[in-house]
N, C-alpha and C positions, 0 to 999 in steps of 0.2 A: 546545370553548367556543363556545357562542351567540353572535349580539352582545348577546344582552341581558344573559347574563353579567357579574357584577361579577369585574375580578383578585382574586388572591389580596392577604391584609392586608400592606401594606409594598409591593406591587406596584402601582406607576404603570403608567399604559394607551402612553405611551412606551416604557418597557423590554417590556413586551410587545412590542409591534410590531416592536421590535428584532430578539427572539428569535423572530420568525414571519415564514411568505412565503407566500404566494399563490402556485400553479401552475396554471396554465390551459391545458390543450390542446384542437382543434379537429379534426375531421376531415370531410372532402367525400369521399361515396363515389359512382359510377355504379350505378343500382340495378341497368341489366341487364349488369352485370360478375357481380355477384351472380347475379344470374337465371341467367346462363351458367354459370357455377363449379356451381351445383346441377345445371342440369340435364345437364350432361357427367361432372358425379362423382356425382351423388343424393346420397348416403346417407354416403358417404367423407370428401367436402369436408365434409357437413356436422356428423360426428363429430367431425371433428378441428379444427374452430375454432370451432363452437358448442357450449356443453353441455349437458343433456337440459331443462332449464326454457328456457334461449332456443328451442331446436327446436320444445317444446309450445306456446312462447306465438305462432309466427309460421306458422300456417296458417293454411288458407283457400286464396283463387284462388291462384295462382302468382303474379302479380304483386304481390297484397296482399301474401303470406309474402315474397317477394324485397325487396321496401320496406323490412320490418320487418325482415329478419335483414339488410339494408344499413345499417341506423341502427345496428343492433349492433355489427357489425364496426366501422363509422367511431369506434364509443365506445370498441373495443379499443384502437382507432389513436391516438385520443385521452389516453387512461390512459398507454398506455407511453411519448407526448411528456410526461405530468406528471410516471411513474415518473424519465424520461431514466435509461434505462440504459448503462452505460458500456461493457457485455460485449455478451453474449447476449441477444435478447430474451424476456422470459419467456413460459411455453407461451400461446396463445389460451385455452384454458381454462380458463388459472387468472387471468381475469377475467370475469365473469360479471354483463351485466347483468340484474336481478331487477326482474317489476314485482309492485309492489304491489297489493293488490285498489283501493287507492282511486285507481290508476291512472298515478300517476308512477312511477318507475323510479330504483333506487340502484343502482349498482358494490360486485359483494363482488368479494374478491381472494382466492385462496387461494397456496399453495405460493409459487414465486420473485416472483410480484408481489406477493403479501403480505408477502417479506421488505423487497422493494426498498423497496418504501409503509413499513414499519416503521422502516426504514434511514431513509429521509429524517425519520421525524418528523411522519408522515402523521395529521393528529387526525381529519380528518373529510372525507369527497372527494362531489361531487354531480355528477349526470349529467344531460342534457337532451338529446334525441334528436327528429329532423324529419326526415321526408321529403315532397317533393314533387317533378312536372314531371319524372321521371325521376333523382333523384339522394335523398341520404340524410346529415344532418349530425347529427353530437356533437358537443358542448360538456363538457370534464371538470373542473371546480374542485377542486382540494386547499388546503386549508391543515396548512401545515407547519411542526416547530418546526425551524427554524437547526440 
């Protein structure tokens, strides 16, 4: 639901709000943590916690790609403070941030972070990603039904 959305007929915008939450999680990465992790694993680290569209969209110089696959990661970190998993945390993978050609950036989820997002009642989740000065922040919004 939009905010410009009207409720359903019979539905006060009270019992909505009742029945929904706002989840917001945050992350602060060091870029050359990242920078390190790649250049001591290459290819390994970056299979196994980034997936083939984060990889393509963050070349360039090393420092530029380190930046950009640092905002990512902090976006993973971010999702699974919104997911709050009570077990395991689900793979890196199976959250993927995606940018668009028109240049901002959504969170898809697949496998166990799709289920968790599912579980909670996850309608719609946005992502916002920054780096500078050496480090790399995400911001992750869900709204969810109760």
């Amino acid at each position: 639901m939009t905010a410009l959305a009207r409720p359903p007929e019979g539905v006060g915008t009270d019992q909505l709000d009742a029945e929904r939450e706002v989840r917001v999680g945050v992350d602060l990465v060091r870029v050359g943590d990242v920078a390190e992790s790649v250049a001591r694993f290459g290819r390994r680290y970056l299979r196994r916690v980034f997936t083939e569209h984060e990889i393509a969209c963050c070349q360039g110089e090393p420092s530029v790609a380190a930046a950009a696959l640092a905002a990512r990661f902090a976006a993973k970190e971010a999702t699974i403070k919104v997911l709050r998993p009570a077990g395991p945390r689900p793979d890196w993978r199976s959250m993927e941030v995606r940018r668009d050609p028109g240049g901002w950036c959504d969170m898809h989820l697949t496998g166990e972070a799709a289920r968790m997002a599912d579980a909670a009642g996850t309608e719609s989740m946005a992502v916002s990603l920054s780096h500078e000065a050496g480090m790399a922040a995400a911001v992750v919004v869900a709204m969810c039904n109760k």
